[in-house]
C-alpha positions as CSV (number, residue, x, y, z in Angstrom):
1,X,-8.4,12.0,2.0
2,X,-8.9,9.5,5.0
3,X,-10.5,10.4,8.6
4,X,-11.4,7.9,11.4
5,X,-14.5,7.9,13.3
6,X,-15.8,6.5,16.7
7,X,-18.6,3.7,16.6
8,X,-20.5,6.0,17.9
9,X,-20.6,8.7,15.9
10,X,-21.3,6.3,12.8
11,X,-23.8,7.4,11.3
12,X,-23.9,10.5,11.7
13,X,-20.2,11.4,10.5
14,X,-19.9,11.7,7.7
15,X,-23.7,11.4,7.1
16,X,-25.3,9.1,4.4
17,X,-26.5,9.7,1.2
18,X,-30.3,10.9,1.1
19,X,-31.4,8.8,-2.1
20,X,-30.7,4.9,-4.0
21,X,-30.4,7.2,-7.6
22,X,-27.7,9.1,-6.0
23,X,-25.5,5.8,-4.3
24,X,-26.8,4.2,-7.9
25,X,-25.2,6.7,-9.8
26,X,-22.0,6.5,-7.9
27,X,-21.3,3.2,-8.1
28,X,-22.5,3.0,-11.7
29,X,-19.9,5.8,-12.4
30,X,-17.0,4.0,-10.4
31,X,-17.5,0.4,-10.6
32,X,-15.4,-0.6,-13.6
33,X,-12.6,1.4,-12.1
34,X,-13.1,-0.8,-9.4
35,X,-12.9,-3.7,-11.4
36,X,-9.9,-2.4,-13.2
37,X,-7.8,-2.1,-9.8
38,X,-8.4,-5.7,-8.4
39,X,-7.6,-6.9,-11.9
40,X,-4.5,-5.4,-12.3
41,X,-3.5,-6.3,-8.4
42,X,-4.1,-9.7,-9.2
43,X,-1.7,-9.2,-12.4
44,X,0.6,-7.7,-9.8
45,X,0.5,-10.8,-7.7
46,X,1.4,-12.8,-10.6
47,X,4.8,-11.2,-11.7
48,X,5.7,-11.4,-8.1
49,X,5.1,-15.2,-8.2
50,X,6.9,-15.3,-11.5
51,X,9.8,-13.4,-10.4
52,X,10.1,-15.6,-7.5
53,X,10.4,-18.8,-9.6
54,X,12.9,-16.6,-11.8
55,X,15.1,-16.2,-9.0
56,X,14.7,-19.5,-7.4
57,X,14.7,-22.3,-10.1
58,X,17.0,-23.3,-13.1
59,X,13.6,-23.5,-14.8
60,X,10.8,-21.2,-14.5
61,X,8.4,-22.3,-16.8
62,X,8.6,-26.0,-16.5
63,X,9.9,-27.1,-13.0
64,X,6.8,-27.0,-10.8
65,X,8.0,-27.3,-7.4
66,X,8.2,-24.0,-5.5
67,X,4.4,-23.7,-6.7
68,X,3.4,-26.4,-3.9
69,X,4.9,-23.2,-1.1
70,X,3.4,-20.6,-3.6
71,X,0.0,-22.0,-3.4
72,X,-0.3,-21.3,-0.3
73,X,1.6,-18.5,0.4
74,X,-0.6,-14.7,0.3
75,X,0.4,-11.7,-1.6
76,X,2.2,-10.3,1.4
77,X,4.6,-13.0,1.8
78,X,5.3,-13.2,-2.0
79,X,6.1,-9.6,-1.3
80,X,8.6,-9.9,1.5
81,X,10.4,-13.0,0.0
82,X,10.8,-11.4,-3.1
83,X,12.6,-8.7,-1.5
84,X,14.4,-10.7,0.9
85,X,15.5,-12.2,-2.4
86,X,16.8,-9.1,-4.3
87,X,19.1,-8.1,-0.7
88,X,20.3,-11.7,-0.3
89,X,21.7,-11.3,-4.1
90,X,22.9,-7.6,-3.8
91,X,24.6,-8.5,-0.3
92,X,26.4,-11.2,-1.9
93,X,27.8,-9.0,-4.8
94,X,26.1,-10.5,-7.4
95,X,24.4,-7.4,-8.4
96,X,24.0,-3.6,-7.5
97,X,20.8,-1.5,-7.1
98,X,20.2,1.9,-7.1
99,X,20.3,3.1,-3.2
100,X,17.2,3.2,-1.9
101,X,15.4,0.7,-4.3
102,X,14.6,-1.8,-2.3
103,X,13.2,0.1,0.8
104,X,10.9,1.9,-1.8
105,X,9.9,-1.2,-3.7
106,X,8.7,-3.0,-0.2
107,X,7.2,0.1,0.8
108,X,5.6,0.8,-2.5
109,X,4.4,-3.2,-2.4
110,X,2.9,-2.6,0.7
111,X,1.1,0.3,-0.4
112,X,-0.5,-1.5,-3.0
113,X,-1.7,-4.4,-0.7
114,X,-3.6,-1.6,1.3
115,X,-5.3,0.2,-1.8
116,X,-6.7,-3.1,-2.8
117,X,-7.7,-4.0,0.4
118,X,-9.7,-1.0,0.7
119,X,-11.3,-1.5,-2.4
120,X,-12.4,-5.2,-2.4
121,X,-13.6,-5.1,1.6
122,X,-15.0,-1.5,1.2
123,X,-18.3,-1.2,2.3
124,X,-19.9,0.5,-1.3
125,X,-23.5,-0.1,-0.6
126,X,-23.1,2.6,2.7
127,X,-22.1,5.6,0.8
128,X,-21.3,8.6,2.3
129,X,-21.9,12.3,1.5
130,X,-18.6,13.6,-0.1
131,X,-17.8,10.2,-1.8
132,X,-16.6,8.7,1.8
133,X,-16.5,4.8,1.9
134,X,-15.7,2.6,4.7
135,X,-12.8,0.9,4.0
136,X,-11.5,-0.8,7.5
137,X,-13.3,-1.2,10.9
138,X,-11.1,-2.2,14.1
139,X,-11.1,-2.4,17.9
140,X,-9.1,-0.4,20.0
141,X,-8.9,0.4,24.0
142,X,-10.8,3.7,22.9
143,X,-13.7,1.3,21.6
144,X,-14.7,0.5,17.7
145,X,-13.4,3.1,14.9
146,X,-13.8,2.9,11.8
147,X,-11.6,4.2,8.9
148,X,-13.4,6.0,5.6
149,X,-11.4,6.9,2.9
150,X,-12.8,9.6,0.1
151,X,-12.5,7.7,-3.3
152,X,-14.0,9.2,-6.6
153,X,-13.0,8.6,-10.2
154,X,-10.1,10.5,-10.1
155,X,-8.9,8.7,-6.8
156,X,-9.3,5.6,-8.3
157,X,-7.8,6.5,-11.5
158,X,-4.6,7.6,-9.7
159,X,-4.9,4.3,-7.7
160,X,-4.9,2.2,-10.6
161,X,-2.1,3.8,-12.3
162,X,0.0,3.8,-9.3
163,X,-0.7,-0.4,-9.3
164,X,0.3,-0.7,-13.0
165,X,3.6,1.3,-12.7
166,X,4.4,-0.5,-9.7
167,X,4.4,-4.0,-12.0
168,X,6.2,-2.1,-14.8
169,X,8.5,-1.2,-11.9
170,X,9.1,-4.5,-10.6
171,X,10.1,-6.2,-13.5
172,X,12.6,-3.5,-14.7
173,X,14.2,-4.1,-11.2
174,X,14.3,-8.0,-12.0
175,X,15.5,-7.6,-15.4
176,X,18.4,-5.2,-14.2
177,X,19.3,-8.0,-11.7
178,X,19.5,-10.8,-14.3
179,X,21.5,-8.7,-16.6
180,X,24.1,-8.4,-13.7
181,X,24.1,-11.9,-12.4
182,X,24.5,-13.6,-16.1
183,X,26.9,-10.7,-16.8
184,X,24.9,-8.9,-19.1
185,X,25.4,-5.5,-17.5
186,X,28.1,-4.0,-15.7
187,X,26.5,-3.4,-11.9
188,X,28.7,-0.2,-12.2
189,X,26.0,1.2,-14.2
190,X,23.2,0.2,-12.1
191,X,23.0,3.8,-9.9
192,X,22.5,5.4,-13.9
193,X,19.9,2.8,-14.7
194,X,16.6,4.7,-16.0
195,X,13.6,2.6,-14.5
196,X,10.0,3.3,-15.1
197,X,8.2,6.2,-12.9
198,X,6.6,4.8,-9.7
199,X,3.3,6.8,-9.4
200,X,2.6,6.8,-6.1
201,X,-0.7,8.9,-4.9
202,X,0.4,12.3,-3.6
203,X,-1.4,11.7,-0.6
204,X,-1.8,7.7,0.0
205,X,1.7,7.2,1.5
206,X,1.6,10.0,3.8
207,X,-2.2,9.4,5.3
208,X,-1.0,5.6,6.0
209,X,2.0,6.6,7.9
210,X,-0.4,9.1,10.0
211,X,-3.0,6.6,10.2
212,X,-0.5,4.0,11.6
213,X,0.9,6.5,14.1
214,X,-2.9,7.3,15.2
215,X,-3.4,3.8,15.6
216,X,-0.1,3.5,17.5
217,X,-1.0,6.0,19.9
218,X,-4.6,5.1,20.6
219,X,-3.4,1.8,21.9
220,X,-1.2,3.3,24.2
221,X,-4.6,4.7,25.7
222,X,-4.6,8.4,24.6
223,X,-7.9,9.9,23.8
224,X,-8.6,10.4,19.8
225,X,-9.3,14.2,20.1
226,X,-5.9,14.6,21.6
227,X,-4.1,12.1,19.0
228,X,-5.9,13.9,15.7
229,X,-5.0,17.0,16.8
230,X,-0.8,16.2,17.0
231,X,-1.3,13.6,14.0
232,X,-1.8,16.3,11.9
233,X,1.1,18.5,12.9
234,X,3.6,15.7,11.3
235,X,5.4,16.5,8.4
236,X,4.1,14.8,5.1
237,X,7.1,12.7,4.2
238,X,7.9,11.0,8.0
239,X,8.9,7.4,8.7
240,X,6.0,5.5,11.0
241,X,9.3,5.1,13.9
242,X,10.2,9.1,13.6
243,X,6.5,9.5,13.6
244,X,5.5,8.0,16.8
245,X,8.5,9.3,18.6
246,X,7.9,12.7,17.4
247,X,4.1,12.5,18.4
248,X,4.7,10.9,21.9
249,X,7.3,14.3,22.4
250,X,4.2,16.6,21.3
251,X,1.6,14.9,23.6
252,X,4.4,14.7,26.4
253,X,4.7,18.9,26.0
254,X,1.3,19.8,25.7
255,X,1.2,18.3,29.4
């Protein structure tokens, strides 16, 4: 569970934790979790790399070159070029994906970038009551806000199995394109293919998108009480563009 505050109501909302046992037992409890998730997104990193030189080079393992653009390229663009990759290769009939795949795989990618981020740039030492951290802090025209994000074991848990079946994803998707383009597989068979469960949170995806649309509508000047109040009146499952639209129409109404 996420929520956003207002710089000034930083301290009070949600309200610290009374005692140094109490922050020390939490992150005594949670830290190797912690450590578990950047770990694994590092892993994560790595495969994309990988698959990139895969796709890219006659060999993989022993022709160095693309590592002088990977070096210096951040997990986000591995991501996005990776991808770009897949839908060059399907668009060009060399292979077949099931529909869908790729839009959830750069979604899903993405989602893992911001889990991470909120974990490595969290503030841990400024507990919360209720397990809140701060995760992100940014300007706006309404002023400073900053974005706290309830994580206890269980959270993290489900974060860090959601990072591991996104890898075990990934490379299912890359092997099923190999087998097509080296005629290994039939890409007739590719909407039957069984690939490995994609575990996203129940709630991650969903709180982004309405985060996103908050943010959205805060820079178009509308107060926060107002924006809250219709952010939460969007289904669970909407896209960021349907999103916005659909809140503008709510705040337009309620005029």
């Amino acid at each position: 569970m996420n929520k956003e505050v207002m710089h000034s109501d930083y301290d009070a909302d949600p309200e610290m934790v009374e005692t140094e046992k109490e922050l020390s037992d939490y992150l005594s409890n949670i830290a190797e979790d912690i450590g578990w998730i950047v770990i694994h997104f590092n892993s994560l990193e790595d495969v994309i790399a990988q698959l990139l030189r895969e796709m890219m080079l006659r060999d993989a393992y022993q022709d160095e070159r693309l590592d002088v653009f990977l070096t210096e390229m951040g997990y986000q663009q591995k991501a996005r070029a990776l991808i770009h990759l897949y839908g060059q290769t399907e668009a060009h009939g060399a292979c077949r994906l099931p529909n869908g795949e790729l839009v959830q795989l750069e979604k899903a990618m993405g989602l893992a970038a911001s889990i991470r981020n909120g974990y490595a740039h969290a503030d841990w030492i400024g507990l919360r009551e209720g397990a809140y951290i701060k995760v992100k802090t940014r300007s706006s025209r309404s002023g400073i806000v900053h974005r706290f994000r309830r994580i206890d074991k269980k959270t993290a848990r489900l974060d860090l199995e959601f990072i591991i079946s996104l890898r075990d994803r990934l490379e299912a998707v890359h092997y099923l394109i190999e087998n097509q383009i080296y005629n290994r597989e039939d890409s007739l068979s590719a909407d039957g293919h069984m690939l490995p469960e994609l575990k996203i949170p129940s709630t991650s995806e969903s709180n982004e998108v309405r985060l996103d649309v908050q943010n959205a509508l805060l820079a178009l000047g509308y107060p926060l009480d107002e924006v809250a109040k219709v952010v939460q009146q969007l289904p669970s499952s909407i896209e960021l563009r349907n999103g916005i639209k659909d809140a503008l129409k709510i705040l337009a109404s309620d005029k």
